[in-house]
C-alpha positions in Angstrom: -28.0 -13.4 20.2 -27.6 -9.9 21.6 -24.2 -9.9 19.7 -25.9 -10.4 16.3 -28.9 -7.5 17.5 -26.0 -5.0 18.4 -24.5 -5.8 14.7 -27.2 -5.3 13.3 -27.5 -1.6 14.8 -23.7 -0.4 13.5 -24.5 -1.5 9.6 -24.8 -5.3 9.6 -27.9 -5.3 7.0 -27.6 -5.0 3.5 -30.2 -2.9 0.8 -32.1 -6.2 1.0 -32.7 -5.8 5.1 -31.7 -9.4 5.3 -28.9 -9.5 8.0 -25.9 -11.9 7.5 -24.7 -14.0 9.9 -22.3 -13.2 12.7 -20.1 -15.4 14.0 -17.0 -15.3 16.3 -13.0 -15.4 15.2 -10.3 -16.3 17.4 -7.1 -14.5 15.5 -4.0 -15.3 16.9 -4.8 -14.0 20.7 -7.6 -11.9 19.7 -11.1 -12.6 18.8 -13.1 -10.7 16.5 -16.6 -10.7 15.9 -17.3 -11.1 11.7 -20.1 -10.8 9.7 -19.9 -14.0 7.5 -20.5 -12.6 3.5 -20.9 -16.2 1.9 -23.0 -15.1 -1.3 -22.3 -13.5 -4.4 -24.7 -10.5 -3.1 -23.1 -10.3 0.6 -19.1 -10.4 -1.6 -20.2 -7.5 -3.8 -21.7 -4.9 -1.1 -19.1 -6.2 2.0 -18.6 -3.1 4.4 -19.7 -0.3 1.7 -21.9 2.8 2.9 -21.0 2.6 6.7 -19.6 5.1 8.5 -17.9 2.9 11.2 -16.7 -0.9 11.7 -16.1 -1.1 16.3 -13.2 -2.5 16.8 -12.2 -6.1 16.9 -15.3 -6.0 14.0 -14.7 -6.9 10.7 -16.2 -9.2 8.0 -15.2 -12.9 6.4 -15.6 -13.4 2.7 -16.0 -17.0 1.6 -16.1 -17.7 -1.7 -16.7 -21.3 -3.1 -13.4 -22.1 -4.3 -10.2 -20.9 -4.2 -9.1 -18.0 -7.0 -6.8 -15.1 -6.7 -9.7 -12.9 -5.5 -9.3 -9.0 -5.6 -10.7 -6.6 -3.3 -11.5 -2.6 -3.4 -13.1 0.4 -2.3 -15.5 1.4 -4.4 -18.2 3.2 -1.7 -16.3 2.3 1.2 -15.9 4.5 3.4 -13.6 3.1 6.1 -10.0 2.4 5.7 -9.4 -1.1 6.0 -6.7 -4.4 5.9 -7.4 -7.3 4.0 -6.2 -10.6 4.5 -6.4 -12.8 2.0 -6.7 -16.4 4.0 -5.6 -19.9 1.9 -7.6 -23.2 2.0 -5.1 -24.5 4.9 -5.8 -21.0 6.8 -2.9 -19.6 6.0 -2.7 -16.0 5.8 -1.5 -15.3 2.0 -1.2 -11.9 2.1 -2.5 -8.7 4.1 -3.2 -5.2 2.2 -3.9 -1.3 3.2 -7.0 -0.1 1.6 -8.3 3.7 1.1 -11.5 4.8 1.4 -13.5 5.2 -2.1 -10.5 3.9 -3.8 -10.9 1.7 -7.4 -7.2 0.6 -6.7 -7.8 -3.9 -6.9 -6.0 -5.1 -4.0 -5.7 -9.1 -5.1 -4.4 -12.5 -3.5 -1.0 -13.2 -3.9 -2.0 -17.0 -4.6 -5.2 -18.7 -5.0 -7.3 -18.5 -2.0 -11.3 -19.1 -1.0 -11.3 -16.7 1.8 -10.7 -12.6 3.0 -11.0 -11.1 6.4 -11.8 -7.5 6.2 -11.0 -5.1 9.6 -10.0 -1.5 10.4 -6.5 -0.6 9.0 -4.3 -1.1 11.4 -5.8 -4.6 13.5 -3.6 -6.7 12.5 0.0 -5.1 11.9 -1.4 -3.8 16.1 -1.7 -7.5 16.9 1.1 -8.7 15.4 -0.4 -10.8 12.5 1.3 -11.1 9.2 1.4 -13.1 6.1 2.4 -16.8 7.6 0.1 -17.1 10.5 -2.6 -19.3 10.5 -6.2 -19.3 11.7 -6.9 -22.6 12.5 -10.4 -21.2 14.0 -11.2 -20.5 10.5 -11.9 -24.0 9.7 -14.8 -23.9 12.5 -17.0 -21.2 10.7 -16.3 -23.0 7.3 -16.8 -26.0 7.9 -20.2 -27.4 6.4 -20.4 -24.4 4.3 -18.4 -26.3 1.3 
């Protein structure tokens, strides 16, 4: 609980003051804390307008099936890595994203989820394109 209260002070509420879930992410060795965007609202706004994301921070996109999703960053204002995550929690691929860019970063093959962090997290904890989550299926599951 005083996890999701301290999110909520560095950005974790959206225009609509509604805050979206946080939950817990073991990558590889580390764990990250995420805010879970799971509707079409929460997708579209995802980290835009914030000045910071603390580290081992970031934010899960799940949408309801799997496509080959692209991601930019329109109003964003913090350089970030995307991984784009299959159905077996595979990563697919990761990219580097610039601030305010309109440059679509997009899954190399269909996938339902992203993971969002600073640029940088995961080439500085050795995760690539390959690894699994297998912790992923414990946030998702009940969600489909």
């Amino acid at each position: 609980m005083f996890l999701a209260l301290l999110l909520l002070g560095i950005g974790g509420l959206h225009a609509d003051d509604r805050p979206l879930p946080v939950d817990t992410l073991a990558v590889g060795e580390q764990t990250l804390s995420v805010e879970i965007a799971a509707t079409d609202r929460s997708r579209r706004v995802g980290l835009m307008h914030r000045d910071h994301l603390p580290d081992d921070h970031g934010m899960l996109f799940i949408w309801p099936r799997a496509a080959e999703y692209g991601m930019w960053m329109q109003n964003t204002r913090i350089p970030l890595d995307v991984a784009f995550i299959d159905a077996d929690y595979t990563i697919a691929n990761i990219a580097r994203m610039t601030p305010h860019s309109t440059r679509i970063h997009s899954a190399r093959r269909p996938v339902p989820y992203a993971l969002e962090v600073n640029a940088g997290w995961f080439e500085r904890h050795g995760i690539k394109p390959g690894d699994r989550i297998p912790d992923l299926e414990r946030l998702v599951d009940g969600r489909d």
